[in-house]
mmCIF file as Biopython writes it, N, C-alpha, C and O atoms, coordinates in Angstrom:
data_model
#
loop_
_atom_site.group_PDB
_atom_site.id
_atom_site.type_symbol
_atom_site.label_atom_id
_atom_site.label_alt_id
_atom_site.label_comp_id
_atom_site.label_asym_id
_atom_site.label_entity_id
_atom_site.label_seq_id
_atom_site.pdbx_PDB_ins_code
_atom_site.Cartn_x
_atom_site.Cartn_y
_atom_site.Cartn_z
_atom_site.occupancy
_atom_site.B_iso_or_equiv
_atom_site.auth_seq_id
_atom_site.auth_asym_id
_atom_site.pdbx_PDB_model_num
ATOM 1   N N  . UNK A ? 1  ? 31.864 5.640   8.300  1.0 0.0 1  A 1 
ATOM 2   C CA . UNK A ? 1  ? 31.165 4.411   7.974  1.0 0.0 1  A 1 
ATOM 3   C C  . UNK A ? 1  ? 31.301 4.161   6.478  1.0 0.0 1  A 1 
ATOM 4   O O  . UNK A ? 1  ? 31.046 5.073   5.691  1.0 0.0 1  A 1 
ATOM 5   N N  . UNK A ? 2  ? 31.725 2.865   6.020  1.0 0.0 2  A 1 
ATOM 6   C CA . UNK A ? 2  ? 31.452 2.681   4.848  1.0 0.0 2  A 1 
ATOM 7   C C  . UNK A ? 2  ? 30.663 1.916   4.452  1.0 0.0 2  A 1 
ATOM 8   O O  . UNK A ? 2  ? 30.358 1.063   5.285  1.0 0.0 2  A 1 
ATOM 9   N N  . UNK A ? 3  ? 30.019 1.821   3.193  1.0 0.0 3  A 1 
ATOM 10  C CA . UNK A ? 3  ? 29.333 1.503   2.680  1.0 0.0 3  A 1 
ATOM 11  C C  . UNK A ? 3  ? 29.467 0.402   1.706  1.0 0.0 3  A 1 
ATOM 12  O O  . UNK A ? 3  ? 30.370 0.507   0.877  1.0 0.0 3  A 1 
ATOM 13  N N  . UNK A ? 4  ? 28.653 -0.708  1.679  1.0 0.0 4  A 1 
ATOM 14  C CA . UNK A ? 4  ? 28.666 -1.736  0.893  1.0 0.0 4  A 1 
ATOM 15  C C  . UNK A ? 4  ? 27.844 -2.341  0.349  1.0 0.0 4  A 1 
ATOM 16  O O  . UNK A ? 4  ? 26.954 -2.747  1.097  1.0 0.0 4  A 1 
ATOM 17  N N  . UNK A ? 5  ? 27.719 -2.682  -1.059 1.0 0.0 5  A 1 
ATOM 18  C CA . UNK A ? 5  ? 26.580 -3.065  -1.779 1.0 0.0 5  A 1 
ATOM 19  C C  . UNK A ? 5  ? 26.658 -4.595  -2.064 1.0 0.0 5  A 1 
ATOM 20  O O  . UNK A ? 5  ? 27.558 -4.884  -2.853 1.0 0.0 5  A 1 
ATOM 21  N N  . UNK A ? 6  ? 26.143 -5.322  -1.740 1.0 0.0 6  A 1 
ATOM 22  C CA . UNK A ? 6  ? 26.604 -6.952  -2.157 1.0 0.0 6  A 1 
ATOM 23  C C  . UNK A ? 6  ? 25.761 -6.955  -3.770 1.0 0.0 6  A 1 
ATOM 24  O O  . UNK A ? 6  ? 25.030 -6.032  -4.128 1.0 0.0 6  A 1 
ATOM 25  N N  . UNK A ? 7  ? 25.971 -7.848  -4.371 1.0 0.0 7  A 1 
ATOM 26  C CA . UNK A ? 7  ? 25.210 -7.529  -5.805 1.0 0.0 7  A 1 
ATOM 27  C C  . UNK A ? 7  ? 24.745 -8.700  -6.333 1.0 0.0 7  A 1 
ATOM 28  O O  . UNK A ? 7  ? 23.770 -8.833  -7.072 1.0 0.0 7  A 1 
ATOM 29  N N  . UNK A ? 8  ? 25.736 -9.828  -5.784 1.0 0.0 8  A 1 
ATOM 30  C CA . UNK A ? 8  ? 25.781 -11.008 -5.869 1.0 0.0 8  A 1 
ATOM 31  C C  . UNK A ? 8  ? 24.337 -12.334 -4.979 1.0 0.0 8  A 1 
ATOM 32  O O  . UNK A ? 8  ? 24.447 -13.506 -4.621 1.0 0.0 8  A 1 
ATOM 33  N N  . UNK A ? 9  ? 23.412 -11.568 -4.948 1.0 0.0 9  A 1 
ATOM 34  C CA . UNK A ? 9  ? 22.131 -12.235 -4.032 1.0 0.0 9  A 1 
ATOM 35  C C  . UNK A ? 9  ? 21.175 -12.754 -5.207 1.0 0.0 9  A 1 
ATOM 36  O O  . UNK A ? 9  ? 21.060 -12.625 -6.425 1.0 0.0 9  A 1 
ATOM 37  N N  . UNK A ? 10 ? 20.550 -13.425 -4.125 1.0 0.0 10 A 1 
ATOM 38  C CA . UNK A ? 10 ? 18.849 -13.942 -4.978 1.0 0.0 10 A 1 
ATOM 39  C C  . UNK A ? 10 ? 18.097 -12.927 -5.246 1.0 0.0 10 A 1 
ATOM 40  O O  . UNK A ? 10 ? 18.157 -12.071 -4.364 1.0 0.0 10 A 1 
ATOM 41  N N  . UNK A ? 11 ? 17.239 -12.613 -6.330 1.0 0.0 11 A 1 
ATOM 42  C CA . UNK A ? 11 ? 16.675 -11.624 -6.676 1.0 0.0 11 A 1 
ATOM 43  C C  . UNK A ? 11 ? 15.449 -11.202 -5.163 1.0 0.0 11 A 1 
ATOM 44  O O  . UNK A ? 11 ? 15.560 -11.988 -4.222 1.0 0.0 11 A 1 
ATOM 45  N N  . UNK A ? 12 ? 14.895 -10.601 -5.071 1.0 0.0 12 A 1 
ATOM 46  C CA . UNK A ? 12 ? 13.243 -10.429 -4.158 1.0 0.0 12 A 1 
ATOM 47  C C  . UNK A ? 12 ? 12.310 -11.270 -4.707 1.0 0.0 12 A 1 
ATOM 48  O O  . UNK A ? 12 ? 12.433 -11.342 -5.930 1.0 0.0 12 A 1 
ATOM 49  N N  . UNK A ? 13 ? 11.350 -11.986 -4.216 1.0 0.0 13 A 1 
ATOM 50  C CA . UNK A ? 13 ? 10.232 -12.382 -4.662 1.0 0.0 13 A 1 
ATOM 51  C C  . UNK A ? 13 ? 9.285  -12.089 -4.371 1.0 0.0 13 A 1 
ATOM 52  O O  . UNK A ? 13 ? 8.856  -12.611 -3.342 1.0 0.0 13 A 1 
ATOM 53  N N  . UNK A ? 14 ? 8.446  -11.134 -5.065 1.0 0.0 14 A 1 
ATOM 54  C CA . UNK A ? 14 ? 7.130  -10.532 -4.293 1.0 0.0 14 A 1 
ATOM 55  C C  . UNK A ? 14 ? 5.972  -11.665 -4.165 1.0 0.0 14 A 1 
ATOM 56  O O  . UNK A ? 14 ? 5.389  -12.089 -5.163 1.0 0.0 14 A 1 
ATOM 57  N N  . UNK A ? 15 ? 5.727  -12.060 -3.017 1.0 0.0 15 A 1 
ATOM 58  C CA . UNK A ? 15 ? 4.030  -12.677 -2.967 1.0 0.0 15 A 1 
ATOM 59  C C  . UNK A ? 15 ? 2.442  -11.977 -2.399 1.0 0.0 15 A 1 
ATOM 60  O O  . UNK A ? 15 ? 2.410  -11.208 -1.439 1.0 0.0 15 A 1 
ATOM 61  N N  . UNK A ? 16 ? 1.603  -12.255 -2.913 1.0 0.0 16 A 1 
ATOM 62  C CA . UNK A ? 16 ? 0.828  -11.775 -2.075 1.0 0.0 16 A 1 
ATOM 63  C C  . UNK A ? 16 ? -0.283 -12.842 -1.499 1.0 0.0 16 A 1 
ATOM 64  O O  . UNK A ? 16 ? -0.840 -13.634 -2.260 1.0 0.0 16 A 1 
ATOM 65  N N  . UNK A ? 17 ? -0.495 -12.807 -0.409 1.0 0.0 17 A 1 
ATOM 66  C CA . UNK A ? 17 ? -1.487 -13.370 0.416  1.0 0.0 17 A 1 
ATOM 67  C C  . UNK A ? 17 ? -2.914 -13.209 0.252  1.0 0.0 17 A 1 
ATOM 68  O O  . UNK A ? 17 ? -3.513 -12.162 0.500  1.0 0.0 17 A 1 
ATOM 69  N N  . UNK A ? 18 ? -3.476 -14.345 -0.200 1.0 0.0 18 A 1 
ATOM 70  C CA . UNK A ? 18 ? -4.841 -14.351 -0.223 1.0 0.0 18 A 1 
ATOM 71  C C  . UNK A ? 18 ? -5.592 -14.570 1.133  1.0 0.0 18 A 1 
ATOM 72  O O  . UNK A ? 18 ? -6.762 -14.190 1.090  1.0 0.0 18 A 1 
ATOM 73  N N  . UNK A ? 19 ? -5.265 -14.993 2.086  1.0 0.0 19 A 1 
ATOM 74  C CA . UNK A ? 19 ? -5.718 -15.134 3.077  1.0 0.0 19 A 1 
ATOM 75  C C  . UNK A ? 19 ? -4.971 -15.441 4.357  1.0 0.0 19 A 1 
ATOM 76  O O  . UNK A ? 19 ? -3.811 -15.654 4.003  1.0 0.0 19 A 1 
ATOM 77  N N  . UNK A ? 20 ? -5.069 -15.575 5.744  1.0 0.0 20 A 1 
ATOM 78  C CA . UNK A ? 20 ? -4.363 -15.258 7.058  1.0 0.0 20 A 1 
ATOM 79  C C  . UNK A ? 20 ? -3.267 -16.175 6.910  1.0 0.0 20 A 1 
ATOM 80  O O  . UNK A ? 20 ? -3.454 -16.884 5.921  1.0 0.0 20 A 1 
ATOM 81  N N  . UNK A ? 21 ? -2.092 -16.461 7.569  1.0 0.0 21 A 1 
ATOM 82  C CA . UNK A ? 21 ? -1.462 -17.895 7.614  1.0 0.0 21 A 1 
ATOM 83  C C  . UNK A ? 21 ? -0.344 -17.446 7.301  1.0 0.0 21 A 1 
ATOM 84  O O  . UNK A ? 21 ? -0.261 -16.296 6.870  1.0 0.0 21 A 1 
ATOM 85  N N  . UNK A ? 22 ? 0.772  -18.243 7.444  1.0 0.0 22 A 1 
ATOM 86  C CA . UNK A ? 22 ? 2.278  -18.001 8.015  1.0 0.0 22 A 1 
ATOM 87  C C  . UNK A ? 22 ? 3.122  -17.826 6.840  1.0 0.0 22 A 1 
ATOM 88  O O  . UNK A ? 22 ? 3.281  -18.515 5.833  1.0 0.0 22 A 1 
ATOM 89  N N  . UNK A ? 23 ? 3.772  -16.386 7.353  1.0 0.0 23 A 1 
ATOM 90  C CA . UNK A ? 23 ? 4.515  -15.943 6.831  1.0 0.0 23 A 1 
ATOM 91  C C  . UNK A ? 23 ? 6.235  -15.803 6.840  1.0 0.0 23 A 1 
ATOM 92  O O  . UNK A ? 23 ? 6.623  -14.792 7.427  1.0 0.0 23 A 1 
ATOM 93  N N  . UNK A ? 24 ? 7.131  -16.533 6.366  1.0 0.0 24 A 1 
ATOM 94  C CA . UNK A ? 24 ? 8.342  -16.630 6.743  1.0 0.0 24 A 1 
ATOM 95  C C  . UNK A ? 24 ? 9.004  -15.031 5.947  1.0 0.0 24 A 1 
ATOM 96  O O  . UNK A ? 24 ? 8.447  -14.516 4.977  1.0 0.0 24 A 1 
ATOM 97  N N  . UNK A ? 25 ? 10.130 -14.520 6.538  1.0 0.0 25 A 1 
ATOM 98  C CA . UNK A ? 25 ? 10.841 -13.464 5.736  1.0 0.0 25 A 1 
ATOM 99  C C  . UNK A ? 25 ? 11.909 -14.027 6.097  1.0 0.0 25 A 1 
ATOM 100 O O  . UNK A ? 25 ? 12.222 -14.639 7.118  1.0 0.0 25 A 1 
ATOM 101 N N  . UNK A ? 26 ? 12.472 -13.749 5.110  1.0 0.0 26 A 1 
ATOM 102 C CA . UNK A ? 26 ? 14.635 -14.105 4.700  1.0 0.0 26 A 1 
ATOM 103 C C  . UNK A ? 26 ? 15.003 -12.711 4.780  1.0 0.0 26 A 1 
ATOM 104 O O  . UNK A ? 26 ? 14.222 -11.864 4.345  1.0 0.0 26 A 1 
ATOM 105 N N  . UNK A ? 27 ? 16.218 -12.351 5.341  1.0 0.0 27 A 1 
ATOM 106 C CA . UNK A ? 27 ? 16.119 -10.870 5.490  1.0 0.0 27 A 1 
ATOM 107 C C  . UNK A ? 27 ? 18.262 -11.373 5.181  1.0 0.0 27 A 1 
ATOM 108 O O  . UNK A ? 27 ? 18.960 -12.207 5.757  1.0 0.0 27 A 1 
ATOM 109 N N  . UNK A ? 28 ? 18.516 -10.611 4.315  1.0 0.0 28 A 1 
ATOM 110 C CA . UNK A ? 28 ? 20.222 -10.914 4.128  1.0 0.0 28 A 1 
ATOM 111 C C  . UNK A ? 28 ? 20.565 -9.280  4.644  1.0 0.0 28 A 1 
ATOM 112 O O  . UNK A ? 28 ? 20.077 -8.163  4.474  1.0 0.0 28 A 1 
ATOM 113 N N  . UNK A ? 29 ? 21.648 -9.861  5.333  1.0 0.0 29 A 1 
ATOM 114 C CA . UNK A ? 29 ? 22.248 -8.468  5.786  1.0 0.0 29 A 1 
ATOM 115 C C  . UNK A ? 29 ? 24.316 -8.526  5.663  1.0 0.0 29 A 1 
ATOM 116 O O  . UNK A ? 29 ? 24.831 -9.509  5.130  1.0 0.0 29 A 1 
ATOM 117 N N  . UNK A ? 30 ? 25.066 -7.556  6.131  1.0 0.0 30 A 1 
ATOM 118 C CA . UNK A ? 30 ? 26.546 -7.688  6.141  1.0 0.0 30 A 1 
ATOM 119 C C  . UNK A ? 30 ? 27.013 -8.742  7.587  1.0 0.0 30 A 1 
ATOM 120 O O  . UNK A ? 30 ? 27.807 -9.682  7.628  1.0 0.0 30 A 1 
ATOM 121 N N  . UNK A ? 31 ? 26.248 -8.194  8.564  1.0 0.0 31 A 1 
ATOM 122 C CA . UNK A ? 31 ? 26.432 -9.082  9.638  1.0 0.0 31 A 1 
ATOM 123 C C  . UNK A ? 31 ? 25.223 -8.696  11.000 1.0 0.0 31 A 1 
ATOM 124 O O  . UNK A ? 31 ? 24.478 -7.728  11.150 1.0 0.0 31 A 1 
ATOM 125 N N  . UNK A ? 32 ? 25.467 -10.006 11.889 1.0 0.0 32 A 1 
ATOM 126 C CA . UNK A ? 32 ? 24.513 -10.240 12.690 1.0 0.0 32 A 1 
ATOM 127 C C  . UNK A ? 32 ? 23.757 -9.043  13.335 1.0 0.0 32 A 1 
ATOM 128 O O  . UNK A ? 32 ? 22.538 -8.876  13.366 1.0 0.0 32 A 1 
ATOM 129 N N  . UNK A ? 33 ? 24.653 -8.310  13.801 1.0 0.0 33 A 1 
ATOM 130 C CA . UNK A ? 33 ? 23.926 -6.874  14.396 1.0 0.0 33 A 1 
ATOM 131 C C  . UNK A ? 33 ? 23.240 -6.450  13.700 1.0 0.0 33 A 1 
ATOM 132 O O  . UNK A ? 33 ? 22.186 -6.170  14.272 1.0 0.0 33 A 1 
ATOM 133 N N  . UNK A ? 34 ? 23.233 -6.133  12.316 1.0 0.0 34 A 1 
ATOM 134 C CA . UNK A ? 34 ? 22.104 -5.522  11.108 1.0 0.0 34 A 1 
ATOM 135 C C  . UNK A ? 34 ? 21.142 -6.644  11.198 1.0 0.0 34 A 1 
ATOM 136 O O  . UNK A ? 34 ? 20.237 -6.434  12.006 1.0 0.0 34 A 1 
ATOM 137 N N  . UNK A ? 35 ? 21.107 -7.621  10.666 1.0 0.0 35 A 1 
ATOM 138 C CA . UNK A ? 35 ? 19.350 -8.346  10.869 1.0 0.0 35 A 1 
ATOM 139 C C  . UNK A ? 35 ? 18.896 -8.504  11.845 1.0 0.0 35 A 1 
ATOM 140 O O  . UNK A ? 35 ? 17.670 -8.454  11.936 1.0 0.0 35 A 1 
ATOM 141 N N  . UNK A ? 36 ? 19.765 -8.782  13.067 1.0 0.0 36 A 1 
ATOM 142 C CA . UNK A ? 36 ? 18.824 -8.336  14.715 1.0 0.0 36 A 1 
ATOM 143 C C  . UNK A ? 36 ? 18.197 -7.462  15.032 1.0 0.0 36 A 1 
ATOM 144 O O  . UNK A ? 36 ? 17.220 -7.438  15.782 1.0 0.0 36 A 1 
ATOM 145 N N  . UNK A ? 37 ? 18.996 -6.185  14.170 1.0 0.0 37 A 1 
ATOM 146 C CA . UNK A ? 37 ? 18.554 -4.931  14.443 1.0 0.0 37 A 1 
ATOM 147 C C  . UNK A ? 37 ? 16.851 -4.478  13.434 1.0 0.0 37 A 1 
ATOM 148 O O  . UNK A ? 37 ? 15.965 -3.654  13.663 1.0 0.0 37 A 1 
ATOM 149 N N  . UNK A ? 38 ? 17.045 -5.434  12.388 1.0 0.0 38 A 1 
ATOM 150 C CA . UNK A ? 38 ? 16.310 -4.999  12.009 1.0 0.0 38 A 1 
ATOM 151 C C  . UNK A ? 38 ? 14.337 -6.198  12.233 1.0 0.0 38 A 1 
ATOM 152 O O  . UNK A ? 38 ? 13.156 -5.935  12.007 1.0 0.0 38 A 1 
ATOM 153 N N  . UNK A ? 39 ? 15.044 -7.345  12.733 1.0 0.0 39 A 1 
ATOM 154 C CA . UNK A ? 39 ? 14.074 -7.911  13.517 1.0 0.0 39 A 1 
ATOM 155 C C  . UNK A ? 39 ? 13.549 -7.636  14.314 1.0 0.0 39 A 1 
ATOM 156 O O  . UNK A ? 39 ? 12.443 -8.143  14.499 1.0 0.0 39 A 1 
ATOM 157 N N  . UNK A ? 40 ? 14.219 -6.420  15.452 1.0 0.0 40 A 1 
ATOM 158 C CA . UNK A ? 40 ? 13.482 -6.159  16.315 1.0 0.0 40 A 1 
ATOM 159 C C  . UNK A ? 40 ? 13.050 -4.938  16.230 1.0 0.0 40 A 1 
ATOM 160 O O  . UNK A ? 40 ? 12.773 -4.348  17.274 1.0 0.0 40 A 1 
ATOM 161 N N  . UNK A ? 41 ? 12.955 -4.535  15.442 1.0 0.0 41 A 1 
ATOM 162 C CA . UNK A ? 41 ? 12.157 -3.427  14.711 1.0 0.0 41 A 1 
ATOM 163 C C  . UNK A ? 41 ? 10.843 -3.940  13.774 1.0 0.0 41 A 1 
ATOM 164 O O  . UNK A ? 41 ? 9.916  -3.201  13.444 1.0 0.0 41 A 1 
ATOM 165 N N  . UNK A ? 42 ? 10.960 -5.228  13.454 1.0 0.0 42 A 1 
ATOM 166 C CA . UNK A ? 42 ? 9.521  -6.036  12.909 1.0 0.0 42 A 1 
ATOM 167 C C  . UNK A ? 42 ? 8.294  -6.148  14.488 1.0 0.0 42 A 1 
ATOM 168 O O  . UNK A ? 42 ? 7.109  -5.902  14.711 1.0 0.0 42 A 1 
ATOM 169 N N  . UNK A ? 43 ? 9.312  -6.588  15.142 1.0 0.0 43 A 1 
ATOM 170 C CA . UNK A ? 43 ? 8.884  -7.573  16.020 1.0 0.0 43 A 1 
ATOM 171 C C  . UNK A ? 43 ? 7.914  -6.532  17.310 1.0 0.0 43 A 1 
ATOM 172 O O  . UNK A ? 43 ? 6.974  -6.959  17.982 1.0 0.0 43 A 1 
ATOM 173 N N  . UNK A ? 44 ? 8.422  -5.297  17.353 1.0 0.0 44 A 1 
ATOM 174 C CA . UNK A ? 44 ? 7.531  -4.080  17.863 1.0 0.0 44 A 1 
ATOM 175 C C  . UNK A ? 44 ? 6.375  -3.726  17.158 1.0 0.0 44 A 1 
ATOM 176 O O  . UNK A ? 44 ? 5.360  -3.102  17.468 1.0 0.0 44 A 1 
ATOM 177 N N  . UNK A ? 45 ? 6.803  -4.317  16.049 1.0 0.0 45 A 1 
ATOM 178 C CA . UNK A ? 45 ? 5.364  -3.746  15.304 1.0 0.0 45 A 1 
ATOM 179 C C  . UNK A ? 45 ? 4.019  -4.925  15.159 1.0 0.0 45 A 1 
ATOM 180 O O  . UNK A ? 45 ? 2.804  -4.857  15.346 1.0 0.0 45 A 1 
ATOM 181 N N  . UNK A ? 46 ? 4.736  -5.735  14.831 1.0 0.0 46 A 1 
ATOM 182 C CA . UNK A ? 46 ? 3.949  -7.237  14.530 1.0 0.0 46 A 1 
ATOM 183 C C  . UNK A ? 46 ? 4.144  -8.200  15.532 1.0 0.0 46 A 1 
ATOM 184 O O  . UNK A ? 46 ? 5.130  -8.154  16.267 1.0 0.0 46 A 1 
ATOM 185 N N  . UNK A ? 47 ? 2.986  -9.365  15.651 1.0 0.0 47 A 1 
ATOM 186 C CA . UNK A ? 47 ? 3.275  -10.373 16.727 1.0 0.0 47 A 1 
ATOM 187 C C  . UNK A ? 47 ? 4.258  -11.293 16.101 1.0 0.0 47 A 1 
ATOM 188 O O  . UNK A ? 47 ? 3.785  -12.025 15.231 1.0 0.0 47 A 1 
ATOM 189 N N  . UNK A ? 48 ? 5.629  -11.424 16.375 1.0 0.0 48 A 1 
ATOM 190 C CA . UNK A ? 48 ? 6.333  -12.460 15.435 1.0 0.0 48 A 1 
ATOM 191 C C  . UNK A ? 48 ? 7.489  -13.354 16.480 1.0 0.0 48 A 1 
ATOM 192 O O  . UNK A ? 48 ? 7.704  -12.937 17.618 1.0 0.0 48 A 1 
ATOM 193 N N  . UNK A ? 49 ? 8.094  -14.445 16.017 1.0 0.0 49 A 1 
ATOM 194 C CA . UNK A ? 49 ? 9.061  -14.987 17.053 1.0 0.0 49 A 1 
ATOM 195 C C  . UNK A ? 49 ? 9.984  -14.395 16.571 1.0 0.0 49 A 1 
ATOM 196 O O  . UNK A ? 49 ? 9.828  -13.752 15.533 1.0 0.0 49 A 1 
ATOM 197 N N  . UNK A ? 50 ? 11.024 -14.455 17.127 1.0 0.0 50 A 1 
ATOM 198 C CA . UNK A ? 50 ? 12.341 -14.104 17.047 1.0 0.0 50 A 1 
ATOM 199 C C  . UNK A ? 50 ? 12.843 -15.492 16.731 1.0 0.0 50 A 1 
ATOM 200 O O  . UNK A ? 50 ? 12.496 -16.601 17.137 1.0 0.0 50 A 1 
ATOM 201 N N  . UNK A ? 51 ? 13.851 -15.053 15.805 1.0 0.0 51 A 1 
ATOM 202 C CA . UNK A ? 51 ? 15.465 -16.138 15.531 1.0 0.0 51 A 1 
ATOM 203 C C  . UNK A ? 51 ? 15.865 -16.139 16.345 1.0 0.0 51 A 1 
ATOM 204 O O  . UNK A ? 51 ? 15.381 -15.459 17.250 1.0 0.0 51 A 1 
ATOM 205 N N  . UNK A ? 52 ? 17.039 -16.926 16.551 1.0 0.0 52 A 1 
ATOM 206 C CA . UNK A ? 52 ? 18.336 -16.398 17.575 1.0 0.0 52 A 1 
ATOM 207 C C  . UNK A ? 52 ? 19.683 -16.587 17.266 1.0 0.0 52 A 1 
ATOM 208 O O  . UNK A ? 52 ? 20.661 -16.381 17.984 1.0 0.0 52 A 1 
ATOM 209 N N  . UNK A ? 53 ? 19.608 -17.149 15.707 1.0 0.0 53 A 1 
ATOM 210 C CA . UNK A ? 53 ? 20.919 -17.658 14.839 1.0 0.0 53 A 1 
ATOM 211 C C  . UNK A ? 53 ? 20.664 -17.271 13.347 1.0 0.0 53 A 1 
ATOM 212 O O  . UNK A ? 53 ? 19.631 -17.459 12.705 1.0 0.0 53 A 1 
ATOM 213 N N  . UNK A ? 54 ? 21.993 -16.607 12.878 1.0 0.0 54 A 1 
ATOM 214 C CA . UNK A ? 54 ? 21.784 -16.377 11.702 1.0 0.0 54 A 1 
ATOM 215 C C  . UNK A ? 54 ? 22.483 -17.618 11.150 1.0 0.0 54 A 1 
ATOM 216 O O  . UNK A ? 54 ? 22.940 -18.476 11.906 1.0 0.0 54 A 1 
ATOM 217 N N  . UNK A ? 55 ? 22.594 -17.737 9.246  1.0 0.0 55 A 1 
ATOM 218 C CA . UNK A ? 55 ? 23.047 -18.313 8.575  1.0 0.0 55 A 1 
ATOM 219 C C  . UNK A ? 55 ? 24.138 -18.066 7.777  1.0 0.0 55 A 1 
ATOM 220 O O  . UNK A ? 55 ? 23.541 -17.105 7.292  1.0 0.0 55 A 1 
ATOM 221 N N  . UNK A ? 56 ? 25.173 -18.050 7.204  1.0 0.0 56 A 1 
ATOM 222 C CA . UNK A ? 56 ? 25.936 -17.986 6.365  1.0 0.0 56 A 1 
ATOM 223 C C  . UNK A ? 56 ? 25.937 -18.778 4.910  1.0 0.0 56 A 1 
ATOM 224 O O  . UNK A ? 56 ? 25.355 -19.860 4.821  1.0 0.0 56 A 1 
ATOM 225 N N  . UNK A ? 57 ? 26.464 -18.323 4.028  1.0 0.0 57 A 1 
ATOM 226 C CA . UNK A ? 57 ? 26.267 -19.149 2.756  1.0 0.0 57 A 1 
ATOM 227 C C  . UNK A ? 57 ? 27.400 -19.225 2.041  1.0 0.0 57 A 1 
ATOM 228 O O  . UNK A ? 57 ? 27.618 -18.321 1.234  1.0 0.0 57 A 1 
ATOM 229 N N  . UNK A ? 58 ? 28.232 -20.173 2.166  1.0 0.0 58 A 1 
ATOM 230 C CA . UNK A ? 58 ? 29.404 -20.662 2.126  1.0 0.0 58 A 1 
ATOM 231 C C  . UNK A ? 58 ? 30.274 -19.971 0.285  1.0 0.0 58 A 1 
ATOM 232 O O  . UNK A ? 58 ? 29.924 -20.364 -0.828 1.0 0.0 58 A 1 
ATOM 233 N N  . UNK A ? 59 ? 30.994 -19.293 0.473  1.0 0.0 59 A 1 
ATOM 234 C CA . UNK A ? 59 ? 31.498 -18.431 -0.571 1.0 0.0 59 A 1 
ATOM 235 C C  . UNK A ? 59 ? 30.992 -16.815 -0.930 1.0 0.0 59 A 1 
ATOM 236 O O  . UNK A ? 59 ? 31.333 -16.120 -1.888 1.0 0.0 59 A 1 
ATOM 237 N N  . UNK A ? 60 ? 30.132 -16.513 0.105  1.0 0.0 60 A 1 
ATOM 238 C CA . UNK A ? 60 ? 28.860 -15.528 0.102  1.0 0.0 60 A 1 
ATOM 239 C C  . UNK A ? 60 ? 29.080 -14.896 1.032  1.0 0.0 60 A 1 
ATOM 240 O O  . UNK A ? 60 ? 29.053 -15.425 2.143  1.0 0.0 60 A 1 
ATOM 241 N N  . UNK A ? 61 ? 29.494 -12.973 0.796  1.0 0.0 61 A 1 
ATOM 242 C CA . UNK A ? 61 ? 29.529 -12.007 2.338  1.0 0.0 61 A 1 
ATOM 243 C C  . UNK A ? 61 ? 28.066 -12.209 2.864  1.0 0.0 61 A 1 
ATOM 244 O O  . UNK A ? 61 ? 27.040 -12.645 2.342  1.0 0.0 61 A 1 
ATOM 245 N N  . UNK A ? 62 ? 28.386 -11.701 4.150  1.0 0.0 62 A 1 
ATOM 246 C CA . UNK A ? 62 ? 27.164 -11.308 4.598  1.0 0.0 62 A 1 
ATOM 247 C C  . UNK A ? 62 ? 26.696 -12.757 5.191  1.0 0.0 62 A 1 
ATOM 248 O O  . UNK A ? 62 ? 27.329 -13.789 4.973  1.0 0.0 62 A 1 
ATOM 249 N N  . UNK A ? 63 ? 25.176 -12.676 6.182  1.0 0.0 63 A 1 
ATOM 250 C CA . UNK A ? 63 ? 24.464 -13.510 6.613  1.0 0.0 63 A 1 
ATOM 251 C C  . UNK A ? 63 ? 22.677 -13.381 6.355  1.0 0.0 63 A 1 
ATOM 252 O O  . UNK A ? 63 ? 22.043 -12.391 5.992  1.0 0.0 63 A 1 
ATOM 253 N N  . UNK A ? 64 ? 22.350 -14.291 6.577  1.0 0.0 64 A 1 
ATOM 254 C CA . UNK A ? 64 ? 20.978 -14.273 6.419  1.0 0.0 64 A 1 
ATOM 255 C C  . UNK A ? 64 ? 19.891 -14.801 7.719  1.0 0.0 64 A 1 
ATOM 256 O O  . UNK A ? 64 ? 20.158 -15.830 8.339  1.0 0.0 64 A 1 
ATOM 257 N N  . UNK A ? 65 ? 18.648 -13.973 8.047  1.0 0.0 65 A 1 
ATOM 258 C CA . UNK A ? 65 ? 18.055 -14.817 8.913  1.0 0.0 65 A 1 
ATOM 259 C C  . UNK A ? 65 ? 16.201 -14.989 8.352  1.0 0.0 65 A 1 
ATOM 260 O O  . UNK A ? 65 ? 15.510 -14.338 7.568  1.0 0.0 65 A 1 
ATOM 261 N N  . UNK A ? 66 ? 16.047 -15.696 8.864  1.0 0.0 66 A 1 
ATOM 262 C CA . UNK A ? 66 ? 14.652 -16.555 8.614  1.0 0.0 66 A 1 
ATOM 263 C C  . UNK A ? 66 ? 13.427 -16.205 10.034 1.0 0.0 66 A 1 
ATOM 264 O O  . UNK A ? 66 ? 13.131 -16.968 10.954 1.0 0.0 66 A 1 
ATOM 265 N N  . UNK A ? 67 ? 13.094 -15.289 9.862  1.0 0.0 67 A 1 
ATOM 266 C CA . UNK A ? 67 ? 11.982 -15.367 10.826 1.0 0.0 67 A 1 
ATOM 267 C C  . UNK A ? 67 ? 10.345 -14.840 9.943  1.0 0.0 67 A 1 
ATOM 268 O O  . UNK A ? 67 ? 9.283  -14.831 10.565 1.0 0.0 67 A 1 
#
């Protein structure tokens, strides 16, 4: 397996929540199997919807999803 670091992303933005109410996460990964994989590893833990399409960002490895 090799390994790959993209370097080229949006920084993290930490927020914190003052009170209950909806929370979106952007989760960038190399490809679709990694952020599925790692959605449904949220999604056992927490009540959340599922995506069902990732995004691409035109000149940019990798994909991104929004749940």
């Amino acid at each position: 397996m090799h390994e790959h670091v993209v370097t080229d992303v949006d920084p993290i933005q930490e927020a914190h929540l003052s009170e209950p109410g909806l929370l979106v996460v952007d989760v960038a990964g190399m490809d679709d199997e990694s952020v599925f994989a790692f959605q449904a590893a949220v999604a056992e833990t927490w009540g959340t919807s599922v995506a069902v399409r990732t995004t691409r960002d035109v000149g940019q490895p990798g994909v991104r999803l929004r749940m």
